[in-house]
Backbone bond lengths (Angstrom), bond angles and torsions (degrees), N, CA, C in turn:
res aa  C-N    CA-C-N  psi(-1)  N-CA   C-N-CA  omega(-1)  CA-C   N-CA-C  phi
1 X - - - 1.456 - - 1.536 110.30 -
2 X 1.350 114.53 132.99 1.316 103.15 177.07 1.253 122.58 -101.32
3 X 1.181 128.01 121.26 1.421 143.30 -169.34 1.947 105.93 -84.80
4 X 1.570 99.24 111.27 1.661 91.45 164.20 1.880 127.71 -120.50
5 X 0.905 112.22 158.66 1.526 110.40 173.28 1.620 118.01 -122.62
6 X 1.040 108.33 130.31 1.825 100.03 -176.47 1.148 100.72 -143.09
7 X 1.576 109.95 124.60 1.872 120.59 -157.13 1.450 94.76 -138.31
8 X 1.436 124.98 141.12 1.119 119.99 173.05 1.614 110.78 -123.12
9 X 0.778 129.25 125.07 1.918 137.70 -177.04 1.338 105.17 -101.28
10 X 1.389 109.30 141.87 1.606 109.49 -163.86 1.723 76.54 -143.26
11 X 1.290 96.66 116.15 2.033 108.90 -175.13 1.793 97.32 -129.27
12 X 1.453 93.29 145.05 1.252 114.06 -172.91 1.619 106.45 -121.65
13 X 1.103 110.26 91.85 1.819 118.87 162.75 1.549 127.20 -67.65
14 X 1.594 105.69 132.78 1.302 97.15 154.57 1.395 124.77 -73.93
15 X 1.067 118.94 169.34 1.627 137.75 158.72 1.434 96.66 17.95
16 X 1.794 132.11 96.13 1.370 102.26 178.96 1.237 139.50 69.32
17 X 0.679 151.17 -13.79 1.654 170.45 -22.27 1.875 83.87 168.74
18 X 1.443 112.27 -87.30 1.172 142.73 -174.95 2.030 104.78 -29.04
19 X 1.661 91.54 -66.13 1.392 89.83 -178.83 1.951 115.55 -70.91
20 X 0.945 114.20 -10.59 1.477 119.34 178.39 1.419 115.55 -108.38
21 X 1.727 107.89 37.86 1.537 113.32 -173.95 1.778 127.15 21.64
22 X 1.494 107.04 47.13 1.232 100.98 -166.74 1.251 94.06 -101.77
23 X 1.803 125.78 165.69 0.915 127.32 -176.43 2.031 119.01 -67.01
24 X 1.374 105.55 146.23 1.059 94.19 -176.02 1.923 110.32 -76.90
25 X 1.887 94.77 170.77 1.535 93.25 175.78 1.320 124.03 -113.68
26 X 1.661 106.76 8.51 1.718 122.22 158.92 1.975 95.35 -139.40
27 X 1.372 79.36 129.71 2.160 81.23 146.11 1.407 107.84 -170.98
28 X 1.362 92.36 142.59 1.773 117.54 -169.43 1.533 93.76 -130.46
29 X 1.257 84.75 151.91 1.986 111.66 -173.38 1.228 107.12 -130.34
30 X 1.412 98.87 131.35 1.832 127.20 -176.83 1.523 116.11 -111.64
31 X 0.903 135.17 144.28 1.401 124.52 172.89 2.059 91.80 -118.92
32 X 1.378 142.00 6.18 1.437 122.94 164.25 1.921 95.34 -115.91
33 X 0.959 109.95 147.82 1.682 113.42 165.80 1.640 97.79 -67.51
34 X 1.142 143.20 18.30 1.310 86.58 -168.60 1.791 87.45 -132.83
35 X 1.350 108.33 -5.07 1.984 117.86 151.36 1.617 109.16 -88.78
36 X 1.589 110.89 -5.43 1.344 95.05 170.22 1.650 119.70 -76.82
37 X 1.642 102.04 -31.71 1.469 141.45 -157.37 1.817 84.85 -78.54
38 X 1.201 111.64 -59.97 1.859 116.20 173.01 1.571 120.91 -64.33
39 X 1.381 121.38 -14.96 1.300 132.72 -179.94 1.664 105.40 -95.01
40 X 1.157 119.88 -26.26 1.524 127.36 178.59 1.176 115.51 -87.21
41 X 1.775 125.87 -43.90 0.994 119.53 159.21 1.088 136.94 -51.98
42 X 1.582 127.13 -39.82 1.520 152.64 163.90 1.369 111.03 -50.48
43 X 1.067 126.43 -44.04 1.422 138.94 -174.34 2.197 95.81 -95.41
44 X 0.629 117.38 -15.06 1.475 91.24 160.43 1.856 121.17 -125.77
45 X 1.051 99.41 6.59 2.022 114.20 151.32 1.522 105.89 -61.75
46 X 1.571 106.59 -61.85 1.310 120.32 -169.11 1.869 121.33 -88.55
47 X 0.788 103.82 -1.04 1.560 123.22 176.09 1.903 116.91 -114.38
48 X 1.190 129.45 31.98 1.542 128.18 -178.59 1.505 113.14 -27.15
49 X 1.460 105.75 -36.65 1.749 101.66 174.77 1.174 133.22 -92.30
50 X 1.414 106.96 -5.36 1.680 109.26 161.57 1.468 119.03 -97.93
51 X 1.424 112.35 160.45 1.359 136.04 -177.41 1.814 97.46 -95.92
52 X 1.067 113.46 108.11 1.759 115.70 168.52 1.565 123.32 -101.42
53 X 1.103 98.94 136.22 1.141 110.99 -150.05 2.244 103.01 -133.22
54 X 1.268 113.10 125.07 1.583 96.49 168.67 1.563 106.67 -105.37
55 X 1.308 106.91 144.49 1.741 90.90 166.99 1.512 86.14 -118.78
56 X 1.248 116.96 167.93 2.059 142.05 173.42 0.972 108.67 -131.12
57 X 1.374 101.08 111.97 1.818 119.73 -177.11 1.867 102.61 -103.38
58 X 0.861 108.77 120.81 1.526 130.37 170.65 1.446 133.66 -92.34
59 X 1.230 130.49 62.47 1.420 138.51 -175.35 1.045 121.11 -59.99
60 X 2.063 138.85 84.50 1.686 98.67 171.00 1.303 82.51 -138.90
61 X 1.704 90.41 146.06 1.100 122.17 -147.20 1.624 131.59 -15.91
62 X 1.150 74.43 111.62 1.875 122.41 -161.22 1.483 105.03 48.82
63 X 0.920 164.01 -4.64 1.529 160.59 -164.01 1.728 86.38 -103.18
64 X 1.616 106.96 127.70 1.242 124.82 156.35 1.418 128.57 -103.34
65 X 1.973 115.16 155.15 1.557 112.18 177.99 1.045 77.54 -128.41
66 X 1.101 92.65 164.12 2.013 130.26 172.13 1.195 100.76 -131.67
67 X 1.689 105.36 123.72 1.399 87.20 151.69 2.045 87.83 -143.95
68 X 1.609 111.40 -163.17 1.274 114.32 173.16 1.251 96.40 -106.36
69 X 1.337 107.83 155.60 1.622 136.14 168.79 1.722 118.72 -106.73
70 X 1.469 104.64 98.99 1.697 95.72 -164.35 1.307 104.85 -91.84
71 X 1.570 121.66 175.82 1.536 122.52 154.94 1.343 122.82 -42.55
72 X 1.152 130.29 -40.73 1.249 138.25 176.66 1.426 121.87 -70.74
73 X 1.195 102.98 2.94 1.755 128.33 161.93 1.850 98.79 66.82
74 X 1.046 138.58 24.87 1.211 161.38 85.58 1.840 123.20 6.79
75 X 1.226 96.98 99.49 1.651 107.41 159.08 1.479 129.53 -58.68
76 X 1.003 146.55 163.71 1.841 125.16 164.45 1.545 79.88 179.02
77 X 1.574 88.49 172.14 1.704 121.82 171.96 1.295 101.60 -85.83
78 X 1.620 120.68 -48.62 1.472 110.38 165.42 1.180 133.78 -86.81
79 X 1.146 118.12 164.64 1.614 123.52 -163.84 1.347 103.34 -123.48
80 X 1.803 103.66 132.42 1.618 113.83 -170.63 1.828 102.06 -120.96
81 X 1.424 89.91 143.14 1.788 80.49 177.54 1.317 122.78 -85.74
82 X 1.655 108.96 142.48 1.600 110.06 -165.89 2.100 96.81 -62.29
């Protein structure tokens, strides 16, 4: 049986933050894209000093993907700020 997990993290960086793997200074977890997609937007209206960012983590069975989740509702290897 194949077992999957699909989580979306919607992280809010300071200054750069993102490209200098530093820890983020908000993150909230979604399991549908489309409160992740409403949680990212919300969080960078209301956040001017962070950089937001979603990543989509993909679990099946046990092997993980990463990828980013952009505004443009768009997957990629790189990550664009909402």
């Amino acid at each position: 049986m194949m077992s999957s997990k699909k989580v979306w993290t919607v992280e809010g960086y300071e200054e750069q933050g993102q490209e200098k793997h530093g820890k983020a200074s908000k993150s909230e977890t979604y399991t549908t894209e489309a409160d992740a997609k409403k949680a990212a937007e919300k969080m960078a209206d209301q956040n001017d000093h962070l950089d937001v960012y979603v990543i989509y983590t993909n679990t099946v069975n046990g092997k993980t993907e990463e990828r980013f989740f952009n505004s443009n509702g768009k997957y990629s290897e790189e990550g664009f700020e909402w």
